[in-house]
C-alpha positions as CSV (number, residue, x, y, z in Angstrom):
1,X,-21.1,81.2,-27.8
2,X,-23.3,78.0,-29.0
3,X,-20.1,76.7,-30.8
4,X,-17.8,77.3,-27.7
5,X,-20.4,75.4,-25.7
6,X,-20.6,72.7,-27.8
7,X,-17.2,72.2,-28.2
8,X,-17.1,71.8,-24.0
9,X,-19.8,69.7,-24.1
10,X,-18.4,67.4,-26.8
11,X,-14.8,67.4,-24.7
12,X,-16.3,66.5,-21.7
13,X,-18.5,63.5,-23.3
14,X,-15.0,62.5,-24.6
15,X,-13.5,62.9,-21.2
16,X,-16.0,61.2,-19.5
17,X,-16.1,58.4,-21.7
18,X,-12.4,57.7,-22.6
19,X,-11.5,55.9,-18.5
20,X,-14.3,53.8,-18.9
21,X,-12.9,52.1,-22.0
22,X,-9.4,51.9,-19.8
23,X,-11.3,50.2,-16.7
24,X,-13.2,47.9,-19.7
25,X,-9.7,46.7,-21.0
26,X,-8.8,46.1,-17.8
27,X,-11.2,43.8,-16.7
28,X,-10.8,42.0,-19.7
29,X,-7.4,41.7,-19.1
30,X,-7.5,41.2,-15.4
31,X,-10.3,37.9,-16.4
32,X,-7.5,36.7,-18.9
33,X,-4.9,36.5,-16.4
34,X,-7.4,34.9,-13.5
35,X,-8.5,32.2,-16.3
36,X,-4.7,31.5,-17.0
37,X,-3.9,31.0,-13.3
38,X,-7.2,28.7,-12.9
39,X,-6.3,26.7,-16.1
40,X,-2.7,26.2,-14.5
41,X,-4.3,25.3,-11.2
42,X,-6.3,22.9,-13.0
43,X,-3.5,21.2,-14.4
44,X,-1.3,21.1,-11.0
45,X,-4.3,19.3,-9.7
46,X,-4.8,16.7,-12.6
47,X,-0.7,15.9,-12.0
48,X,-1.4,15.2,-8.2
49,X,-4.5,13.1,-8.8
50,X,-2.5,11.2,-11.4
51,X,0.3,11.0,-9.4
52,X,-1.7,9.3,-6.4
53,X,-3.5,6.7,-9.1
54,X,-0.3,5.8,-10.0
55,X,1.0,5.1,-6.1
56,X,-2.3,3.7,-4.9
57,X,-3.2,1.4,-7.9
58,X,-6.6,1.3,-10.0
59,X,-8.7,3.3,-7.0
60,X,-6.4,6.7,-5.9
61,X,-6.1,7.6,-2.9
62,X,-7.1,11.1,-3.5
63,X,-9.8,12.7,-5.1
64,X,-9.0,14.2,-8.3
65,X,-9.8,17.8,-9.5
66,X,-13.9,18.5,-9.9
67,X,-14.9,15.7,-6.9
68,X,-16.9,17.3,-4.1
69,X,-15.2,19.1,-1.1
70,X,-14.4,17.0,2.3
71,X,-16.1,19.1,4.4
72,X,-18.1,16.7,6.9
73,X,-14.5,14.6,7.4
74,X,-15.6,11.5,4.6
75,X,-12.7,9.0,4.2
76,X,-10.9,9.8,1.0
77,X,-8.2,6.8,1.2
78,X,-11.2,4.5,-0.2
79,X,-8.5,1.6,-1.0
80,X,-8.2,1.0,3.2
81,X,-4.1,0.9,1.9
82,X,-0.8,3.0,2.0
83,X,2.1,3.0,-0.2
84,X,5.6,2.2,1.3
85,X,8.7,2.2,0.1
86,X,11.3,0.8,2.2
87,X,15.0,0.7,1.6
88,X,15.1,-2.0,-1.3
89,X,11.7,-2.9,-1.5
90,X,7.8,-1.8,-1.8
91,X,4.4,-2.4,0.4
92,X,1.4,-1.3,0.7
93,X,0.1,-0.8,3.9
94,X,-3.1,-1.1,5.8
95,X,-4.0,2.0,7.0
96,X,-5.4,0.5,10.1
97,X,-2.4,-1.2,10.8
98,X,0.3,0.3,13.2
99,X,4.5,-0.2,13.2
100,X,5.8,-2.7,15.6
101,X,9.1,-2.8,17.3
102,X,9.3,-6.5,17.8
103,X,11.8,-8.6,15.9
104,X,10.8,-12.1,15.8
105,X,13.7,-12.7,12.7
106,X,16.8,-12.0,11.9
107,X,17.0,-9.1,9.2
108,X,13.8,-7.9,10.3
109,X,13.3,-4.7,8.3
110,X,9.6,-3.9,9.0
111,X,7.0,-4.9,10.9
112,X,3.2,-4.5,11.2
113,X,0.4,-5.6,12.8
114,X,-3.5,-4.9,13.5
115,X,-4.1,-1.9,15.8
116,X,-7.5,-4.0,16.3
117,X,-5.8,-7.6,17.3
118,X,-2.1,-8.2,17.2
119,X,-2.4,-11.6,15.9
120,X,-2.5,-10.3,12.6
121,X,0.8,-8.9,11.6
122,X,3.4,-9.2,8.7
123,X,7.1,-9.2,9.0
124,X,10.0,-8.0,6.2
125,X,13.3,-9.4,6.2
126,X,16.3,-9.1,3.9
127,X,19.4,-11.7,5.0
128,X,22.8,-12.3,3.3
129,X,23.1,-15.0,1.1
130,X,25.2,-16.8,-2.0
131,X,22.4,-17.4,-4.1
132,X,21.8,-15.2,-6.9
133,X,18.1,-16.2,-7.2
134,X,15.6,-17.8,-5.6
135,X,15.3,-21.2,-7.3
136,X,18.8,-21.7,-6.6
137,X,17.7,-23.0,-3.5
138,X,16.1,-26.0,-5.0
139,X,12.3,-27.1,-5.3
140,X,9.7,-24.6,-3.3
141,X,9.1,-27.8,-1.3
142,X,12.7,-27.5,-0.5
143,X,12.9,-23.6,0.1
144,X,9.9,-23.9,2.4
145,X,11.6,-26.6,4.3
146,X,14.7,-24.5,4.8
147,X,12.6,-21.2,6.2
148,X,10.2,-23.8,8.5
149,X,11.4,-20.8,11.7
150,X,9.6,-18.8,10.0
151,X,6.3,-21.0,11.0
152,X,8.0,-21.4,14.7
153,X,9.3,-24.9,16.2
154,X,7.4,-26.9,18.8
155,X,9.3,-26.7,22.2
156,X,7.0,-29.7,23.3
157,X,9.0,-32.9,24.4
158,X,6.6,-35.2,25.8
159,X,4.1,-37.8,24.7
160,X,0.5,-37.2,23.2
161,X,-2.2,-39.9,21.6
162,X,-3.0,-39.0,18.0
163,X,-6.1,-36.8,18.8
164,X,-7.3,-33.5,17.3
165,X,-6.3,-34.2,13.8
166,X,-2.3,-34.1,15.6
167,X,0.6,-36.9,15.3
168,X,1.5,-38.5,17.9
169,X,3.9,-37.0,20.2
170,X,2.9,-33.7,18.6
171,X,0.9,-30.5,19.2
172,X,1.2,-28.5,16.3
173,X,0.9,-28.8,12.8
174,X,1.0,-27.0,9.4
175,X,-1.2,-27.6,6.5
176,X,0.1,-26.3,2.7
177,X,-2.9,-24.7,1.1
178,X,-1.1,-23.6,-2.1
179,X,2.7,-23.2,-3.2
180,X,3.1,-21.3,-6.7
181,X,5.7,-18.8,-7.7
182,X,5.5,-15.4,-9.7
183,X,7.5,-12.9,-11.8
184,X,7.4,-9.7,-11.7
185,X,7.9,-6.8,-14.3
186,X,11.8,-7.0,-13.9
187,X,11.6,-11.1,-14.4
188,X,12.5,-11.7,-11.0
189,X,11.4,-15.0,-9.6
190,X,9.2,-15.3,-6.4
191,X,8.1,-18.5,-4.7
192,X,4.9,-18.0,-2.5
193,X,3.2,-20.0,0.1
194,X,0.0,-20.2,1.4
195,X,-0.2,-22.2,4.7
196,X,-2.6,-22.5,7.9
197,X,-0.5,-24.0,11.4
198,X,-2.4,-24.9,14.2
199,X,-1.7,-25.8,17.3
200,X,-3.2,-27.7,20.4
201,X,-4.6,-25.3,22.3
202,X,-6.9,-24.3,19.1
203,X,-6.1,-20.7,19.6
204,X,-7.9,-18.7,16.8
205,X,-8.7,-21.7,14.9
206,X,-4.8,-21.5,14.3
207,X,-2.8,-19.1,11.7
208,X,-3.0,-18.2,8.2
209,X,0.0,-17.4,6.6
210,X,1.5,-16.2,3.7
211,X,5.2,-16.1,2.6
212,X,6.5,-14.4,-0.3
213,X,10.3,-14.8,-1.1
214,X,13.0,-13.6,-3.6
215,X,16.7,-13.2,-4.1
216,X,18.1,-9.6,-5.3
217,X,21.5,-7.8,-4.5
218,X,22.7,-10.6,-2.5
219,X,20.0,-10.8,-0.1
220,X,17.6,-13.4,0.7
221,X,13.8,-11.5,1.2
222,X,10.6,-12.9,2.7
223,X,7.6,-11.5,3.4
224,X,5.5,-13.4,6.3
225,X,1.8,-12.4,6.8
226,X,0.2,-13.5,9.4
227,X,-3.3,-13.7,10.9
228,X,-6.1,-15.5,13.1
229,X,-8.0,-18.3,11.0
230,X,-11.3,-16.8,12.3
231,X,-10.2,-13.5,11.7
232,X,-9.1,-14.1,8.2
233,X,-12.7,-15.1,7.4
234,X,-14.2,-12.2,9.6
235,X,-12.4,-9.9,6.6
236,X,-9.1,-9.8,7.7
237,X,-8.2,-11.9,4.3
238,X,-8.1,-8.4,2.1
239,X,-5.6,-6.7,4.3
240,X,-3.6,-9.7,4.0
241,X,-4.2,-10.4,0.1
242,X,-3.3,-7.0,-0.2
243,X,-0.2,-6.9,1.6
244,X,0.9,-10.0,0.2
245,X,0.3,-9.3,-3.6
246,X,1.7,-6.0,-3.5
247,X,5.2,-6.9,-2.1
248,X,8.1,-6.2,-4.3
249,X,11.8,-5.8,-4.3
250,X,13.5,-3.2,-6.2
């Protein structure tokens, strides 16, 4: 009888113990599998935040995997810019700048300007042409004088004394701050401009502008940025900067 109950007692020890082992494995095999999902998870994340450093520059635009959550609604764009790629060519974009419908050129393919103030805006244009690259239009002294709608023409007729800093018989006028050119990865030419018109009414101190201009598949391309004087010292001059530097055509 002792040997009979022992025998039970050892079976049902045995018994007892034998699921506990199963339920051990699998938890140990359930944690493996979790720990392989999270390490995949993990990578996925890495690729996105690499991805946006790429598109945004030096600062991403997203925060990459192990930053703190967004929960109180903090701006992650932190570069105050957007990447946009347009049919032939590249931009990046204030983000508190809003698309336009105007068309002040011919060719216009994209325009911007402030949501704050409208006198800061940029324009995109892309016209035929038989040049196959931009110093084939001579001299940037000579390219600028071929664009000079791009600054406007004065409609005044009449006669003025020379006062203000103005000609006479004139009410406008355009001051070249810089003129340099640039290449970019492909070797592509671009002559830029940095100019500041004025006119006689002394609206915003007058305009700041920039023009950046290339030739590629045919097409002539110019960037114009455009802004208040006294808002381009007031901070407007990054957004512009920005704009302006990261043009490119494809």
């Amino acid at each position: 009888m002792a040997t009979i109950l022992a025998n039970k007692t050892a079976f049902a020890a045995k018994a007892s113990t034998a699921p506990r082992r199963s339920a051990r494995a699998a938890v140990v095999v359930r944690a493996q599998q979790e720990s392989g999902a999270e390490v995949s998870r993990r990578a996925t994340l890495a690729s996105i935040a690499g991805a946006a450093a790429v598109l945004g520059g030096s600062a991403p635009a997203f925060a990459a995997y192990g930053d703190s959550a967004n929960v109180f609604g903090k701006a992650t764009n932190t570069t105050g810019f957007v990447p946009f790629a347009g049919d032939g060519f590249a931009v990046l974009l204030p983000s508190k700048w809003n698309p336009s419908r105007e068309e002040d050129f011919p060719g216009t393919l994209l325009r911007y300007e402030d949501n704050f103030d409208a006198v800061n805006n940029f324009v995109v244009t892309a016209n035929p042409t038989d040049k196959s690259k931009i110093t084939d239009f001579g001299t940037k002294e000579a390219f600028l004088s071929s664009v000079g709608y791009l600054l406007g023409q004065q409609s005044f007729s009449g006669k003025t004394q020379s006062e203000g800093g103005f000609a006479p018989d004139r009410v406008s006028a355009a001051s070249i701050l810089d003129i340099s050119s640039t290449t970019d990865k492909k070797g592509r030419e671009y002559y830029t401009y940095e100019l500041l018109t004025r006119t006689a009414d002394g609206n915003e101190g007058g305009r700041h502008q920039l023009i950046k201009a290339t030739v590629a598949d045919g097409k002539l391309w110019v960037l114009l940025v455009r802004c208040g004087d006294k808002r381009w010292f007031k901070g407007v001059k990054k957004e512009a900067v920005g704009i302006f530097d990261s043009f490119i055509v494809a």
